[in-house]
C-alpha positions in Angstrom: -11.0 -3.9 -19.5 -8.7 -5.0 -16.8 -9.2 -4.1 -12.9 -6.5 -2.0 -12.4 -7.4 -2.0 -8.4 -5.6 -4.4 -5.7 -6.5 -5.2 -2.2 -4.7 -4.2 0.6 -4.2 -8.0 1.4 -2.8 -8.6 -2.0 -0.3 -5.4 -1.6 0.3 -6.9 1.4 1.7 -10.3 -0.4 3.4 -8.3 -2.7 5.2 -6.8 0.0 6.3 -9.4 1.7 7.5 -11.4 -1.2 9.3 -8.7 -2.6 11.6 -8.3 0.3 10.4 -5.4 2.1 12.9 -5.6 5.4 10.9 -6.2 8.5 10.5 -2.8 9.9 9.0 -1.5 7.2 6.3 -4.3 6.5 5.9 -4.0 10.1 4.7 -0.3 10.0 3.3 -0.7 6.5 1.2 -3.8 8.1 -0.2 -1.4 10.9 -1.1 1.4 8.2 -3.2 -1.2 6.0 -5.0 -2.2 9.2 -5.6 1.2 10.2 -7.4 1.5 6.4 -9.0 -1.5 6.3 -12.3 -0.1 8.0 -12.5 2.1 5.6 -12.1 0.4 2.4 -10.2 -2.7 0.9 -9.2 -2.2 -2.3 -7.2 0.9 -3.8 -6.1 2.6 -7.5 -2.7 0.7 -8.0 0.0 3.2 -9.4 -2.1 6.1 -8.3 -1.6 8.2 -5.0 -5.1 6.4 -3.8 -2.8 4.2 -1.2 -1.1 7.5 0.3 -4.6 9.6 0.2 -5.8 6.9 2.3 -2.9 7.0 4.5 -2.9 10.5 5.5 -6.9 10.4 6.0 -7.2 7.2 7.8 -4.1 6.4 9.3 -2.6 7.8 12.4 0.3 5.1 12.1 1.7 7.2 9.1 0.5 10.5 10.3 2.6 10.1 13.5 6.0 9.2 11.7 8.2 11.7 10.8 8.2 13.5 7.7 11.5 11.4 6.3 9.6 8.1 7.3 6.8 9.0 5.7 8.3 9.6 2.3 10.0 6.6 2.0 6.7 4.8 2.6 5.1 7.1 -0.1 7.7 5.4 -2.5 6.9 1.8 -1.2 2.7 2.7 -1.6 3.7 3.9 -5.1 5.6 0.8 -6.3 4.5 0.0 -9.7 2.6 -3.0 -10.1 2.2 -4.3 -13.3 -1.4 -6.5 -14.3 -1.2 -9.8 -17.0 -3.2 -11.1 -19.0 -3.6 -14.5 -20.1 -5.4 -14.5 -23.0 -6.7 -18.0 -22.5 
């Protein structure tokens, strides 16, 4: 069965390779550290990042409402787990 969980640090890579523009892996980078405490790894393609956002964060809680649904769309990005068989 594959893990279908990443860590915040991993999410975090993906990010940043993927282009995010500064800004937003900025804030995004100051909403991971305000979960971190509280757990490490979340569901990926689940609303487990943005749960953990509202509850944990007030980086995200104190952005506006616009803001903060454009992050929702960055926490839900799909991410897509291979398999090598070997």
């Amino acid at each position: 069965m594959i893990d279908s969980t990443i860590s915040l640090d991993e999410f975090e890579d993906l990010l940043s390779e993927d282009g995010l523009p500064d800004e937003t892996l900025t804030v995004m980078r100051q909403i991971f550290s305000d979960i971190r405490p509280v757990k490490q790894r979340f569901k990926a393609n689940s609303d487990e990042l943005i749960n953990l956002a509202v509850k944990h964060s007030p980086t995200y809680t104190a952005l506006p409402e616009e803001r903060r649904k454009f992050l929702n769309g960055v926490m839900k990005l799909p991410i897509f787990f291979v398999i090598d068989p070997d």
